[in-house]
C-alpha positions as CSV (number, residue, x, y, z in Angstrom):
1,X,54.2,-111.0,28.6
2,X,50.8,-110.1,27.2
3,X,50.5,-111.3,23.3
4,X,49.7,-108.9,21.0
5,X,46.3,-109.4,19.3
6,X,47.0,-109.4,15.6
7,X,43.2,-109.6,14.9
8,X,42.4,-106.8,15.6
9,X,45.5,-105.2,14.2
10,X,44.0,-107.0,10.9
11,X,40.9,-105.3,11.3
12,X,41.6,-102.1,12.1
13,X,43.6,-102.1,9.0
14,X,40.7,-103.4,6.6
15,X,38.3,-100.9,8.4
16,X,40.7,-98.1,7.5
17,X,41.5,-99.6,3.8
18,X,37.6,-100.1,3.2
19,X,37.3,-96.2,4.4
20,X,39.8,-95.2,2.0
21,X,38.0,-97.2,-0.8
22,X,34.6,-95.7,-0.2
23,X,36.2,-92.0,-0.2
24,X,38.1,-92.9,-3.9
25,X,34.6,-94.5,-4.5
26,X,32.8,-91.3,-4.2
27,X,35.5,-89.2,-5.8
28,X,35.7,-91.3,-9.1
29,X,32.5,-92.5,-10.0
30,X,31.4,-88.5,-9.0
31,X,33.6,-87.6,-11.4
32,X,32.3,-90.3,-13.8
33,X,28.4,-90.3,-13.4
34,X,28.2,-86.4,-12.6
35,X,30.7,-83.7,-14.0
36,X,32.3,-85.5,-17.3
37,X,28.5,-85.8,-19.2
38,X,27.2,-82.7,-18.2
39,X,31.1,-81.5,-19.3
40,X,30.2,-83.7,-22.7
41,X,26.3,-82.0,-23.3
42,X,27.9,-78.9,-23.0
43,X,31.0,-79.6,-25.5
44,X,28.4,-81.0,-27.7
45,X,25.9,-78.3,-27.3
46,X,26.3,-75.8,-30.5
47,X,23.4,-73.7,-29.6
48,X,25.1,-71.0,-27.7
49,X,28.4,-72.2,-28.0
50,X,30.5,-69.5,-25.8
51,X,28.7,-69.7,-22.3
52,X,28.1,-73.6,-23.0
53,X,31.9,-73.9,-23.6
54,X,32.9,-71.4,-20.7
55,X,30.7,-73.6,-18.5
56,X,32.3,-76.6,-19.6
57,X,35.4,-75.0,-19.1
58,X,34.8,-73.5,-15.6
59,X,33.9,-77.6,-14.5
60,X,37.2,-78.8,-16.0
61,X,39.2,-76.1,-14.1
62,X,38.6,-78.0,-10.8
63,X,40.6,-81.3,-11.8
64,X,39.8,-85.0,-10.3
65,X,41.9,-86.2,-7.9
66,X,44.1,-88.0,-9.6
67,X,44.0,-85.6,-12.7
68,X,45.4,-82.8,-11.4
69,X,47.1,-80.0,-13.9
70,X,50.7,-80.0,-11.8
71,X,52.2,-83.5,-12.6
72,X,55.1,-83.3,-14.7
73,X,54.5,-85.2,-17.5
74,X,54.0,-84.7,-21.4
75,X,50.3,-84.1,-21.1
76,X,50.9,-81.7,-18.2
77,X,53.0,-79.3,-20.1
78,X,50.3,-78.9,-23.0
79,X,47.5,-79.0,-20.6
80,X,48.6,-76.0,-18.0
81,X,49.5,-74.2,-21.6
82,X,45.5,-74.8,-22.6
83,X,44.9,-73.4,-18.3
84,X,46.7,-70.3,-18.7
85,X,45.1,-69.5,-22.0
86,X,41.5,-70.2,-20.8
87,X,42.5,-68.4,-17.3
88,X,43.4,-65.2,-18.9
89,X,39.6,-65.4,-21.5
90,X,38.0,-66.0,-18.3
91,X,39.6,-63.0,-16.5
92,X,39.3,-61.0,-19.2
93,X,35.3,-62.0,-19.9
94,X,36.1,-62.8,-23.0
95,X,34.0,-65.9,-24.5
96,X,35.8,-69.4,-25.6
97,X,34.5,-69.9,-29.1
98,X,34.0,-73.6,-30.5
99,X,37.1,-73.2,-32.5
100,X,39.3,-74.2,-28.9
101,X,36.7,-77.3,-27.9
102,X,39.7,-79.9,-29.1
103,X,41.4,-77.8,-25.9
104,X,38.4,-78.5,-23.6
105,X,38.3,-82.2,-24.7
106,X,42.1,-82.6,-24.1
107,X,40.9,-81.5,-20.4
108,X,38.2,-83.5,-20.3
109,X,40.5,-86.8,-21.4
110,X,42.7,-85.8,-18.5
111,X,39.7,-85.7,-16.3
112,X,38.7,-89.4,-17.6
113,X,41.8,-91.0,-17.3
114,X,41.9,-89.6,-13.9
115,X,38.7,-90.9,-13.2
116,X,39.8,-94.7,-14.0
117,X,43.1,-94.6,-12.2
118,X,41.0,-93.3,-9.2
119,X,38.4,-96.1,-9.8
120,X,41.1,-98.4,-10.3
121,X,42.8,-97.5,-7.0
122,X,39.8,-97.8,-5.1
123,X,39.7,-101.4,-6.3
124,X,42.7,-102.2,-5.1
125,X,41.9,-100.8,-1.9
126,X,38.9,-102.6,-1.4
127,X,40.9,-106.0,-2.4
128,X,43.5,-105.4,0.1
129,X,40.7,-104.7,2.7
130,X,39.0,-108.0,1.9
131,X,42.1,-109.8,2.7
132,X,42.6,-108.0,5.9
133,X,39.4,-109.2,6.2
134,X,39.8,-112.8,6.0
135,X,43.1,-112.5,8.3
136,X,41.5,-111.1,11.2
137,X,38.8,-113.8,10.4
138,X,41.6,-116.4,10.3
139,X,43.0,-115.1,13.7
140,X,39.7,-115.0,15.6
141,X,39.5,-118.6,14.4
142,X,42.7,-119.8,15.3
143,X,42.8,-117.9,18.7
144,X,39.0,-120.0,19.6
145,X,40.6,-123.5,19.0
């Protein structure tokens, strides 16, 4: 009977956790580096405070991975209540005045905390593919001596 290699189960494994990393990787810090301080200039911009604030508003709509609007919990009800209201101003064309920016910032601390549990996640990932890691390196060892 043919032994089963278990280093290579061991790296296949860490290749596929590393890939998973890289992918949350590029999600979150996306999210981080990109859309939530242009989201910020544009909540802090009082210039021309409707379109900046329907902008804002139009890059929140698209939630981060792990910030999406349809979880069930208490910040989900009061955040899809803020949606519905925004959704029907938008499909209307009516403007979002600065008066509703606590709104857009309760969205945008949604997007942020999604952004860490997502960054968070990908470390864990990449931990548990640096141990599979070392195991495969372990067995390649052990299987030379």
């Amino acid at each position: 009977m043919k032994k089963i290699n278990d280093g290579k189960i061991y790296l296949s494994i860490a290749i596929v956790t590393l890939t998973i990393a890289v992918i949350l990787a590029a999600i979150s810090f996306y999210s981080i580096l990109v859309v939530e301080p242009k989201v910020e200039r544009l909540l802090a911009d009082q210039s021309d405070g409707s379109t900046s604030h329907k902008q804002a508003y139009l890059l929140l709509r698209d939630p981060q991975l792990f910030a999406g609007y349809g979880y069930f919990d208490a910040e989900g009800i009061t955040i899809r209540n803020s949606l519905s209201f925004f959704d029907k101003r938008i499909y209307s064309g009516e403007e979002i005045d600065s008066t509703r920016t606590p709104y857009l910032e309760l969205l945008l601390e949604r997007r942020k905390k999604g952004s860490v549990l997502g960054r968070n996640t990908m470390v864990f990932f990449l931990l548990l593919s640096l141990v599979f890691f070392l195991l495969a390196f372990q067995e390649k060892r052990a299987a030379r001596a």
